[in-house]
LUMMI-449850 format. One record per residue (C-alpha): x, y, z; residue in three letters. Coordinates in steps of 0.1 Angstrom, whole numbers, plus 5000, padded with zeros to 4 digits. Layout:
! residues N
XYZALA
...
//
This chain:
! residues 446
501646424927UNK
500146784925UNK
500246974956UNK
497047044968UNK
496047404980UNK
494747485015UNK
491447605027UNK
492647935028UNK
495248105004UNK
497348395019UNK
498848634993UNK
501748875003UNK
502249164981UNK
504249524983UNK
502549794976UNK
498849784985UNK
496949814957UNK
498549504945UNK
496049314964UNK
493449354936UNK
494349124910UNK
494848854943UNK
491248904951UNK
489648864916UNK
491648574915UNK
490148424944UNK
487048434931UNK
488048194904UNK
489747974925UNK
486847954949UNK
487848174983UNK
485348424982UNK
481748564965UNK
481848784931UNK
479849044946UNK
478649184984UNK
481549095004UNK
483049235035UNK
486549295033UNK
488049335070UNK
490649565074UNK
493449625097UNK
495449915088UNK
497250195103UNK
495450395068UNK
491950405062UNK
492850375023UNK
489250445018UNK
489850764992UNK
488250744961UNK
489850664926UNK
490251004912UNK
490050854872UNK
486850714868UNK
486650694831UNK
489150424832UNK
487050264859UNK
484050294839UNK
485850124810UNK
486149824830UNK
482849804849UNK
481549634817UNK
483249334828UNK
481849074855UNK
483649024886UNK
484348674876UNK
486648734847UNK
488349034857UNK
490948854869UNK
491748704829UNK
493549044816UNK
495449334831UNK
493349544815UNK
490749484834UNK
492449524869UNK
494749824864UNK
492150074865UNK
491449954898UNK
495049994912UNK
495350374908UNK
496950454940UNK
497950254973UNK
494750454993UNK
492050424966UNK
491750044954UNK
489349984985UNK
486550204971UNK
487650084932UNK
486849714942UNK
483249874958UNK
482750044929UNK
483049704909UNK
480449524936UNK
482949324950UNK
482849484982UNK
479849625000UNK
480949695036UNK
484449785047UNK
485149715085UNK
488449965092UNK
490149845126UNK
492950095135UNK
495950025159UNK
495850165188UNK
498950365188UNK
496450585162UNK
495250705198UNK
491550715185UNK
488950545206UNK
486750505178UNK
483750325170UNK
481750475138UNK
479350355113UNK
479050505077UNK
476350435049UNK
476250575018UNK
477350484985UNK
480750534960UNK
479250674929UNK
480750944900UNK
480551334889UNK
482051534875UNK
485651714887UNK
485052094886UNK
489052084892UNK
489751934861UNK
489752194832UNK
488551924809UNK
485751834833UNK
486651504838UNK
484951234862UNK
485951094887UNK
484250864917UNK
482951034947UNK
481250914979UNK
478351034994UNK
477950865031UNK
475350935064UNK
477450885095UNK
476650715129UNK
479050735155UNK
478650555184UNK
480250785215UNK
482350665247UNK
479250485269UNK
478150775296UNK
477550775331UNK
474350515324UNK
476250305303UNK
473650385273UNK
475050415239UNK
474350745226UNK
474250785183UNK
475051125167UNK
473651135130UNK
474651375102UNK
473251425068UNK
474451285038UNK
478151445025UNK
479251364992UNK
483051454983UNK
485951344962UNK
489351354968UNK
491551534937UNK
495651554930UNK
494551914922UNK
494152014960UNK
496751814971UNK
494351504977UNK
492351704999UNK
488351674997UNK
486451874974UNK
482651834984UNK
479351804959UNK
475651774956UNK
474151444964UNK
472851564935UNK
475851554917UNK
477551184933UNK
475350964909UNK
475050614931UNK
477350274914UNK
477550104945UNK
476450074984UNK
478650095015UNK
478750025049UNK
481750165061UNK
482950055098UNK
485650185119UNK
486650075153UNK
489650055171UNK
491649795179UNK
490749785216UNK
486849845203UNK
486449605179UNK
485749275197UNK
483649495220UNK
481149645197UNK
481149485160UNK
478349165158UNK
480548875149UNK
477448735135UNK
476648945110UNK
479548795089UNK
478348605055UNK
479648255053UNK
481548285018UNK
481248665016UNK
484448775040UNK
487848795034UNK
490748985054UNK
493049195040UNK
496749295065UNK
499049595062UNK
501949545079UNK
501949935089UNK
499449825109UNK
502149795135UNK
504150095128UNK
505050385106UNK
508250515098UNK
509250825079UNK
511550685054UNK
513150995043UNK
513751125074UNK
515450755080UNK
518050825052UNK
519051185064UNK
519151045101UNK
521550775079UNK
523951035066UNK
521951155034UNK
521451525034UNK
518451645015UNK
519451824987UNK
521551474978UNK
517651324982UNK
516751584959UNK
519251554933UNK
519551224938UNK
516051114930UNK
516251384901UNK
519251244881UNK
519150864888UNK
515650744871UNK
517150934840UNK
519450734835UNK
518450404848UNK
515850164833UNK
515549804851UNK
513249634831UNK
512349274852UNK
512349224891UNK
515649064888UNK
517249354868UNK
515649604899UNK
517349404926UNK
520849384907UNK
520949724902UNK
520349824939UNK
523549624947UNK
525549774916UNK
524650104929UNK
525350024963UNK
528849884955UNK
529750134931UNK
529650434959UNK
531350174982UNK
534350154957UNK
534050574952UNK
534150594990UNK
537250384995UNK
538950584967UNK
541550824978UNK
540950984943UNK
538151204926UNK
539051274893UNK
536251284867UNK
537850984850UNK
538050774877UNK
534450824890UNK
533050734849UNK
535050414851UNK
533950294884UNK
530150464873UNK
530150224841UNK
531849934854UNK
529149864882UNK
525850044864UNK
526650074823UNK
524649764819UNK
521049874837UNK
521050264814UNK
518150354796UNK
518250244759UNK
517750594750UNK
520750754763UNK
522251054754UNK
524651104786UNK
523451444797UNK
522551304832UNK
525451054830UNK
527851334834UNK
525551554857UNK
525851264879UNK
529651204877UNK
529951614879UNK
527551604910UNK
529851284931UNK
532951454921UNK
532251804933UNK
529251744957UNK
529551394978UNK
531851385007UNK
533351065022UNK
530551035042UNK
527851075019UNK
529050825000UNK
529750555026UNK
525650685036UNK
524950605000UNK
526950294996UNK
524850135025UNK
521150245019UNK
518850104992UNK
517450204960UNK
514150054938UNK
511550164917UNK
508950414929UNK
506350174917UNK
506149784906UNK
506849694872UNK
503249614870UNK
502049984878UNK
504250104857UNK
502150174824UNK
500550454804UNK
496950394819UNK
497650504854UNK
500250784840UNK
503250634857UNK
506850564843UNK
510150474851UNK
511150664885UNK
514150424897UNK
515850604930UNK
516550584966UNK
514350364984UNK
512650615006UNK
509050625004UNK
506450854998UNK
506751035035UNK
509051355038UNK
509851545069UNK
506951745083UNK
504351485063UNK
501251605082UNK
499151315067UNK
500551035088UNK
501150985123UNK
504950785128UNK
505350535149UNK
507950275153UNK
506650025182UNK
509549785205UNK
509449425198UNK
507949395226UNK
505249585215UNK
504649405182UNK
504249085198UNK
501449245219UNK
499749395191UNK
500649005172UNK
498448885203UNK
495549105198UNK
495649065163UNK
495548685170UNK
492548735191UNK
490748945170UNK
491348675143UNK
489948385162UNK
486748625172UNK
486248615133UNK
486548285128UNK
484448155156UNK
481548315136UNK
482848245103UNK
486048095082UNK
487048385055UNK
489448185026UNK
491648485017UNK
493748685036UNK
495948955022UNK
499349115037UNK
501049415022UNK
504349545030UNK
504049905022UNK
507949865015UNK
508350064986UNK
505750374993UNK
508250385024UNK
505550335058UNK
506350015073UNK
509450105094UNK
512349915070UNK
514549785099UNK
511149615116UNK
509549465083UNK
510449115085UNK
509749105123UNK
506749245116UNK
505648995091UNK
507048685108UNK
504348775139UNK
501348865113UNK
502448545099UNK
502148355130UNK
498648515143UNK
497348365119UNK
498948055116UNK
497948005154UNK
494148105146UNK
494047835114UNK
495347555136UNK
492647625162UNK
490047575134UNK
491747265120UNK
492247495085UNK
495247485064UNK
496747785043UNK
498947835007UNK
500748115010UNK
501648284979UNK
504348524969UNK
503348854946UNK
506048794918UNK
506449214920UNK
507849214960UNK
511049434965UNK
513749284975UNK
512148944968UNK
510248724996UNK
512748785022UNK
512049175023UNK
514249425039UNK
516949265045UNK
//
């Protein structure tokens, strides 16, 4: 007898961006519209900066919403980066207002409105003149209430900008002029202790709503600065990260997770050694890895590597190295000529180094995810008192290093069961399905 789905599917992915070929699909199976939704977001990221290669966009816009979901092709340009497949999918009309609710550990009492549109120009960074999309957006913020409990509105003009790798992501700004309008936006943010109190429920389209989880919403941890606290020094980071995706390859999900274990039990058997010779560190280097190098091998890094444990690692470096992790920098499914990315196996750190100005750590008690579980479960049945979105997406941010590693499947046991408990209220069942690119597999960090 074939099983049959439930009224709402949940899809749990790794890396953010992953979510997109998960929402195309849901308009073919049914969850939501092909065009004007409102995607509600709880994240401790905006991941509201634009897609910085529109002409691979603009390649794909040809396409309807409702068969985007037939060919990679079509998706990939949307899933540029883990912070710009929001505005991609708004770009494509599938989305039309973003509601942002940030935790509160963010410390920003915020409640903001934006409208404006995500549109393209051209980037003046670029020596070949390039496009890429660009937002131009009119903000109203709604202030703390003041002594006569009025709301007071501050309004701005219009600002159009883009975001480019050339400045280090940082904002480049342009004409209106110049942003030529694709798509509208209404672009909400509200904290989490704001968001039942000021955003009108009602104003949620039946069919047009879906939810979308990060599991940093309950935390961020600096994942580099994890490893040195582990016993990893950074120059071993460093050479490390340089040497090992040259000569490692992993090829399938199954290949990634075997060589994270060959790895880890190859410096376990190096640490336990009594000896260091350059022989002896080959053998035990082939006997647990020789079967995961790179077709096109020429050994260079091989012995750089063996040269490097023999002369470099101490005892405890390599017991640090025998007990930490080690995966691909992206998916197998990023991993492809049209976004410019390639093989990058290495330690399992993440994207945040020490003195990362661009995000705010913090790792929360479990006490204090089980409170944030509860608001989240109330802020879940205040959305579906008004309405009953069918898709809801959780990301791990495991392998771009934010949710803090120790806490993941904690974390997403009580995400998990916020909204179990606010599905059982409205009599609604759920499928929950398993992105076939997670690290580690469906347990997680184990």
């Amino acid at each position: 007898m074939e099983k049959k789905a439930g009224d709402v599917k949940i899809a749990i992915v790794d890396q953010h961006q992953e979510v997109i070929p998960h929402w195309y699909q849901a308009i073919k199976d049914g969850k939501i519209a092909s065009s004007t939704n409102t995607l509600i977001h709880f994240d401790g990221h905006s991941d509201m900066a634009t897609p910085e290669n529109y002409e691979i966009i603009e390649q794909t816009l040809m396409q309807p919403n409702e068969k985007r979901h037939k060919s990679k092709s079509y998706l990939l340009p949307l899933m540029q980066a883990n912070d710009r497949f929001i505005t991609s999918a708004v770009l494509t009309g599938l989305i039309d207002r973003v509601i942002w609710v940030q935790p509160d550990w963010l410390r920003k009492d915020t409640v903001e409105i934006q409208v404006g549109y995500i549109g393209e120009t051209t980037n003046v960074q670029d020596p070949e003149k390039s496009k890429t999309a660009c937002m131009c957006v009119k903000e109203i913020r709604k202030l703390k209430k003041q002594r006569e409990h009025k709301e007071t509105h501050r309004k701005e003009e219009l600002a159009c900008f883009y975001l480019t790798e050339a400045l280090h992501n940082q904002t480049q700004m342009v004409p209106q002029k110049s942003c030529h309008k694709v798509h509208p936006l209404k672009y909400f943010v509200f904290s989490e202790r704001n968001f039942m109190r000021y955003f009108r429920s009602r104003s949620l389209k039946p069919g047009h709503v879906f939810i979308d989880i990060d599991e940093d919403y309950f935390g961020v941890e600096g994942g580099v600065q994890k490893m040195i606290d582990g016993g990893i020094p950074m120059d071993v980071i460093y050479i490390t990260d340089e040497v090992i995706p040259q000569i490692y390859c992993p090829n399938s999900i199954m290949a990634e997770k075997g060589l994270n274990t060959a790895l880890q039990n190859m410096f376990h058997e190096l640490y336990l050694s009594d000896k260091r010779s350059e022989s002896l560190i080959e053998d035990v280097v082939m006997k647990h890895t020789k079967k995961y190098f790179c077709e096109k091998q020429d050994n260079t890094f091989v012995h750089l590597f063996i040269s490097y444990i023999q002369t470099q690692s101490t005892k405890q470096v390599l017991k640090a190295l025998s007990s930490t992790k080690y995966c691909l920098f992206n998916s197998l499914q990023l991993r492809d000529e049209l976004l410019g990315t390639k093989n990058d196996f290495a330690l399992c750190h993440g994207t945040i180094f020490p003195n990362d100005t661009l995000n705010k750590i913090y790792v929360d008690s479990k006490t204090g995810i089980e409170t944030r579980r509860d608001n989240l479960s109330k802020m879940l049945d205040f959305i579906y008192a008004s309405t009953q979105p069918r898709l809801i997406t959780i990301a791990r941010s495991l392998r771009d290093g934010y949710v803090p590693r120790e806490q993941q499947r904690f974390i997403e046991r009580n995400v998990r069961k916020a909204v179990d408990q606010t599905l059982r209220k409205v009599k609604m069942t759920s499928e929950t399905i398993f992105d076939e690119n997670l690290v580690f597999g469906e347990k997680g960090w184990v």
